[in-house]
C-alpha positions in Angstrom: 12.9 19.1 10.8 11.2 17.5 13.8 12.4 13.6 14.7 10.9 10.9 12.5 8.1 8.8 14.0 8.7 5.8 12.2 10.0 4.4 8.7 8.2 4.0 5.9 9.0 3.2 2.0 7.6 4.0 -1.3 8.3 1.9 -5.0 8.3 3.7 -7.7 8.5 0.9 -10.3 8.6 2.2 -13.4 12.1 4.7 -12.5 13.8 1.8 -10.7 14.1 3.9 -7.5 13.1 3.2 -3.8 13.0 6.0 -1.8 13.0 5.4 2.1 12.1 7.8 4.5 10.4 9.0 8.2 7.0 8.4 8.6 4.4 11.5 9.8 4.5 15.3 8.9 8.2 15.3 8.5 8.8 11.9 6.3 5.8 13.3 4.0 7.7 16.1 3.4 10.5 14.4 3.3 9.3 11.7 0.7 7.5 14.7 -1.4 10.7 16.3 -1.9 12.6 13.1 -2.8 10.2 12.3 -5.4 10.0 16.3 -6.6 14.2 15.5 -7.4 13.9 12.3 -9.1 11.4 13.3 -11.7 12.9 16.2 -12.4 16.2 14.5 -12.8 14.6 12.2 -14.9 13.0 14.8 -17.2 16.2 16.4 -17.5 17.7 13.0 -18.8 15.4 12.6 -21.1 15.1 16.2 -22.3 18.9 16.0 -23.1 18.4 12.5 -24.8 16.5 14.3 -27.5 13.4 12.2 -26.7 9.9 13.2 -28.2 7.8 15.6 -26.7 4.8 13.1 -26.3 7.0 10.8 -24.5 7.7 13.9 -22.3 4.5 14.6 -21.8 3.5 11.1 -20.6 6.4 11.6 -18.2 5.1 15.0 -16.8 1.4 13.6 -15.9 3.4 10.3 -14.5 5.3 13.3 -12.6 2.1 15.4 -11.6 0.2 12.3 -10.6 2.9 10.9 -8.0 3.2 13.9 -6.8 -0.2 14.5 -6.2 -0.6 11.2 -4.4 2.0 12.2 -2.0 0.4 15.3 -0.9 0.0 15.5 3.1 -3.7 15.4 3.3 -4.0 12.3 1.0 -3.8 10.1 3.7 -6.6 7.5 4.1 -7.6 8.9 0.4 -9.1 11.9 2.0 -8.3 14.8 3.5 -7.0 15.0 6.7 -10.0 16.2 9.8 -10.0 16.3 13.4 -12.4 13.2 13.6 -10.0 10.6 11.1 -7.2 8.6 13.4 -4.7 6.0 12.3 -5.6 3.1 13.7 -3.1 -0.2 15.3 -2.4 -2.2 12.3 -2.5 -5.9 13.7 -1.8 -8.3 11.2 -3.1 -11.9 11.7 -1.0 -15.0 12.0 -2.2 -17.9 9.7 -2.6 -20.0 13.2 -4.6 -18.1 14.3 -7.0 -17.1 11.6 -10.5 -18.2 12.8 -11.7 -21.9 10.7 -14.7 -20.1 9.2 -12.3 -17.6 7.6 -10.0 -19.6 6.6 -12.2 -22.2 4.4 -13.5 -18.6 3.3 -9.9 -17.4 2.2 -9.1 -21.1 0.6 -12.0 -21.2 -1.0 -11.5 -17.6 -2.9 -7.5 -17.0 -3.4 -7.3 -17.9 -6.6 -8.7 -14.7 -7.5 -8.0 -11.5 -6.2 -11.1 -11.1 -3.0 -11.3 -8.9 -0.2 -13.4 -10.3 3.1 -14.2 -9.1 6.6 -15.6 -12.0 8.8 -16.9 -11.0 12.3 -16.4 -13.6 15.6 -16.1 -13.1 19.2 -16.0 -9.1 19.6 -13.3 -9.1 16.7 -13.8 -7.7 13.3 -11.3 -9.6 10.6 -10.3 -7.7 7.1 -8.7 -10.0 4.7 -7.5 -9.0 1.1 -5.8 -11.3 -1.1 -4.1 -11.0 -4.7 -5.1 -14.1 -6.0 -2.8 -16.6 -8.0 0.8 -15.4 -8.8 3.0 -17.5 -10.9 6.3 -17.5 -8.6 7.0 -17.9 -4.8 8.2 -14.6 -3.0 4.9 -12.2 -3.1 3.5 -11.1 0.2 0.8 -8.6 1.3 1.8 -5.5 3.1 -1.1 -3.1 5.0 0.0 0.4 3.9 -2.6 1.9 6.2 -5.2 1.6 8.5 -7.6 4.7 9.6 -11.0 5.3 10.3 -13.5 8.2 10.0 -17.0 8.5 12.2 -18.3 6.4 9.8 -15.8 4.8 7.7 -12.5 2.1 8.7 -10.2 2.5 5.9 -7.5 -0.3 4.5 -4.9 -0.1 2.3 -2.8 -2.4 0.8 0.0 -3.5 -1.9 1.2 -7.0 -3.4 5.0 -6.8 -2.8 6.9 -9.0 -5.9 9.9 -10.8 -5.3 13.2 -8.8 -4.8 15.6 -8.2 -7.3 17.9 -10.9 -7.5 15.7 -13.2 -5.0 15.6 -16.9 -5.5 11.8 -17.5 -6.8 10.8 -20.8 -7.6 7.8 -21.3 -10.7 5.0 -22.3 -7.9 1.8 -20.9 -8.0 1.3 -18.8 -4.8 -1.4 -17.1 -3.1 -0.7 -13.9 -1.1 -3.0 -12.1 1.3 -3.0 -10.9 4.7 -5.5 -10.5 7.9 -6.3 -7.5 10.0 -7.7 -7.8 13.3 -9.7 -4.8 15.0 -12.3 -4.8 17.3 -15.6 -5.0 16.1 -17.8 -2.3 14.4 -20.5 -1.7 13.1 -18.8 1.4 10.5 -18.6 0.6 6.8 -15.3 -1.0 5.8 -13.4 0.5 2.7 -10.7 -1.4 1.0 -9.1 0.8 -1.1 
């Protein structure tokens, strides 16, 4: 297996397991076959707990889905060409969000929204989660790429960690992106 290029995660709530790994070719494959083990292990717990076949059933398309989703050309939710690149994923300090888009981002994040706001040369993606009942959410970009046509952004509400002190105050996650400015279509997915 060739050496890592970075480290990446994947939460995969509903088993209780977080998998870490190495991100490109290697930490796909990696991750695939990391999932591949844990399903089956958990199929084979609960074939051997007698459960019902429909609740097995629910637990293979769970299975087949994942797995799916973690197939090397689904990155950027398409399949892989010679004209899609990754793209730097620069992430916007609240300082230094421009005033425009921050009345913007105050004035929508009690619901979930999803912006971009051009200004001098720069191109700004925002996404936010809207109102969450406890302190210690944040926004994570999962990915950034872009096609001929097409910048693509991904992203995921992170919850509090297990055993982290939260406090009952409303919050309002979301994060910035900065590129350069572009005239492609911008895909938040």
């Amino acid at each position: 297996m060739r050496k890592p290029d970075a480290l990446i995660s994947f939460h995969y709530t509903g088993a209780s397991r977080k998998i870490q790994g190495w991100g490109g070719q290697a930490g796909k494959e990696y991750l695939y076959g990391e999932c591949h083990r844990i399903i089956g292990k958990m199929c084979r717990n609960r074939w051997k707990s007698g459960e019902k076949k429909q609740s097995m059933w629910k637990t293979f398309a769970l299975a087949f889905c994942l797995l799916l989703s973690l197939r090397p050309e689904a990155a950027c939710g398409r399949k892989k060409n010679s004209e899609q690149h990754e793209l730097e994923i620069k992430v916007v300090t609240e300082e230094a969000i421009p005033e425009e888009l921050m009345s913007l981002i105050e004035k929508n994040k009690k619901t979930p929204f999803r912006l971009t706001f051009a200004d001098q040369g720069k191109l700004y993606l925002a996404e936010g989660y809207g109102e969450q009942k406890t302190t210690g959410y944040s926004v994570e970009v999962d990915r950034l790429c872009e096609t001929q046509e097409t910048v693509y952004i991904h992203t995921g509400l992170l919850g509090p960690e297990k055993g982290e002190e939260k406090k009952e105050i409303a919050t309002y996650p979301y994060v910035v992106v900065e590129l350069e400015e572009t005239e492609k279509n911008i895909r938040f997915e």
